[in-house]
N, C-alpha and C positions, 0 to 999 in steps of 0.2 A: 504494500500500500504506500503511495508516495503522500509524503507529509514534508512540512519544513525540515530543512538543514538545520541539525542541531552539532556541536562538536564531536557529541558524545556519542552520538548516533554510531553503526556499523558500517550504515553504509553513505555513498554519499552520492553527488549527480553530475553529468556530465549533459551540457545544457548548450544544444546545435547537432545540425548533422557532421559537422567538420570533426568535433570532439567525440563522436558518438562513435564514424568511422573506425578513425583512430584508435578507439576502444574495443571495439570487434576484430579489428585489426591486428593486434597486437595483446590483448589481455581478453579475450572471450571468456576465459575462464571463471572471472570474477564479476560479469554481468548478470543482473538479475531478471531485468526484463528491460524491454524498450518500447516507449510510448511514443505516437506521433497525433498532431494536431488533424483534427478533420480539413484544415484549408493547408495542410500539406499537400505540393503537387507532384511529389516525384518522391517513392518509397522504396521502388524496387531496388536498391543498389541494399538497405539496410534489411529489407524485407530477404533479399537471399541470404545474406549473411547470417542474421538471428534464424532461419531455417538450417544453414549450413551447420550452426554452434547448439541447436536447440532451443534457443533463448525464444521467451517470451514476447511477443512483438502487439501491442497495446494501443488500439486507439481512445484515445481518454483528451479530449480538451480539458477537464479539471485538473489533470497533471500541472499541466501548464500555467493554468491559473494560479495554482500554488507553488509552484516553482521560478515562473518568469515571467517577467514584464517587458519583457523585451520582443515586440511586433514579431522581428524576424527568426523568431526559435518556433519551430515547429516540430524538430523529434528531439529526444533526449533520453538517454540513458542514465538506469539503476545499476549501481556498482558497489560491492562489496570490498572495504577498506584494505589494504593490506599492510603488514608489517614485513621490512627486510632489515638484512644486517647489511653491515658497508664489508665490501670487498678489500683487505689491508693491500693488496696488489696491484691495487689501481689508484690512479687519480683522481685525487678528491676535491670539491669547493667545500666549504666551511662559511655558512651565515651564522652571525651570534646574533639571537636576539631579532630578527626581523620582522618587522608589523604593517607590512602592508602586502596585502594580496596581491595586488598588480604587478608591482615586484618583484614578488617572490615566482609568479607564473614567467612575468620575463625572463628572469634568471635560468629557469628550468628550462626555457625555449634554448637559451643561448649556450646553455651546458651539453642538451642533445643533441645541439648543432657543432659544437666540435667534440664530441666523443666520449664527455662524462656522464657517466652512467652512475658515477655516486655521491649523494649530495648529502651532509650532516649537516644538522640544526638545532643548533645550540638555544635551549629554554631559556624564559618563555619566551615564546614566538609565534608567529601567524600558523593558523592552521592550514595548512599544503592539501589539506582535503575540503576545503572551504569552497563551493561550489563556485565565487570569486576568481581566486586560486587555479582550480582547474580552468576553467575559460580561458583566465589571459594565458597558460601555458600553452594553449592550442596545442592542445595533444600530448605535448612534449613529457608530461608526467607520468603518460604510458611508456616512456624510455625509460624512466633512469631509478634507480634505488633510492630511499633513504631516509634518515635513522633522525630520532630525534633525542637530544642527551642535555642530560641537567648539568653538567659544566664541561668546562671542556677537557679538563685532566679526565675526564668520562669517555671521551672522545681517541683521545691521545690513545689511553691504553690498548682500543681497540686498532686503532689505525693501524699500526709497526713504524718499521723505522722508514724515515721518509724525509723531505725537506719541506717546511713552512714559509711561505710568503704570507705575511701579511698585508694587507694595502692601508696603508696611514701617511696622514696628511704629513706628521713628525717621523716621514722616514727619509733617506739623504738617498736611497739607492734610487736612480730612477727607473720605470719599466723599460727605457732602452740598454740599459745597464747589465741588465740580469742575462744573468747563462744558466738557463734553467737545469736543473737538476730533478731527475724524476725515480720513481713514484715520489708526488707533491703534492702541498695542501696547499688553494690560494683561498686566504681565509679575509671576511671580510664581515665590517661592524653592522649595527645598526644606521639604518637610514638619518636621522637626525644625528646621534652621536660619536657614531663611529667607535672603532675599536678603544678600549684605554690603553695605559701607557704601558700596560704590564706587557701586552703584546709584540713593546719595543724589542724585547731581549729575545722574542720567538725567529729561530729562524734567520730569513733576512728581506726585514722590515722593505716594504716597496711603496713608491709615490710616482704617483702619473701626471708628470709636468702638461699643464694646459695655458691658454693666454690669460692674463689677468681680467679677461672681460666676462667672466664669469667666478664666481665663488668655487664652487665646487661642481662636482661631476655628481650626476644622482646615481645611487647604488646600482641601477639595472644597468647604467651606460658602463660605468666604472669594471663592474664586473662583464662585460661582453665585451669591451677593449682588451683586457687582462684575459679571457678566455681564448681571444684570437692570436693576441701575440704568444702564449705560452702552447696550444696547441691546434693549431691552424694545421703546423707543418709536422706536427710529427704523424706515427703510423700508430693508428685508429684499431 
């Protein structure tokens, strides 16, 4: 029965056909059913798919009335949460602390798009199951892992041995500077505050020189700069 996004809930939604795809696509397994709108015009691409997987395929307009206000959504997928661990062998982003949805779905877009497949998040922080969240990641949170941890020594222990970048404003290295060294963690603050100072001694501290006609770089930008130049060119 679909009802409002609560945190706590099990499952959560995946709200458009783009993201609904994606999700048959790539995670069937975790779908519970899929509803479309009666002035949807075009079903057959989700209608094979939920046939091919088994899934539920629902036409219900009060779905939708309870889930979205948004004109243009007319299917949308039931999906059941899942929990992963972080792979210590691979390449990791690190958010401490991040609160905003939009964000946080950019991030995932820009992580799947060069080849991170694990992402940790450091409490409290935005919920990454946040019907929000999944939207702006378009899709992309059907790629990748990831783990949420009450501080970061939580984190460390599971990671292995690796190298830390942080990105702060009070770092002297700049991102053209760095000779990356991998498996790595580029780890980065909250949106208003950014990392604290303890972070200086993590690693080696990274700052992304820009013209002084703006302040700073916002999180999503910051972190898809730092995601291109660190692995754009390696092998994926």
């Amino acid at each position: 029965m679909v009802k409002r996004y609560r945190k706590e809930d099990e499952n959560s939604y995946a709200l458009g056909a783009t993201l609904t795809v994606e999700l048959l696509r790539y995670r069937p397994q975790i779908v519970n059913a899929v509803y479309y709108h009666s002035q949807c015009k075009d079903v057959a691409l989700v209608e094979s798919m939920c046939r091919e997987h088994n899934i539920p395929l629902v036409q219900s307009d009060k779905a939708f009335n309870i889930l979205s206000q948004k004109e243009n959504c007319y299917i949308l997928a039931d999906f059941q949460k899942q929990n992963f661990s972080i792979d210590a062998n691979t390449n990791h982003i690190l958010l401490v602390n991040p609160s905003n949805a939009g964000n946080m779905g950019t991030i995932l877009r820009s992580a799947a798009a060069f080849g991170i497949t694990d992402v940790a998040i450091i409490a409290p922080a935005v919920d990454i199951y946040d019907p929000k969240t999944v939207r702006s990641s378009m899709g992309a949170l059907f790629h990748v892992n990831f783990k949420y941890y009450d501080s970061f020594e939580d984190y460390r222990r599971e990671a292995g041995q690796r190298k830390y970048y942080p990105f702060m404003l009070k770092a002297t290295t700049t991102l053209k500077q760095v000779v990356p060294q991998y498996p790595c963690t580029l780890v980065f603050g909250n949106e208003a505050t950014g990392l604290d100072d303890s972070y200086l001694s993590l690693g080696e501290p990274v700052i992304i020189r820009h013209t002084h006609n703006v302040d700073s770089l916002n999180l999503p930008i910051a972190a898809s700069i730092a995601l291109y130049q660190f692995f754009s060119e390696t092998d994926k």
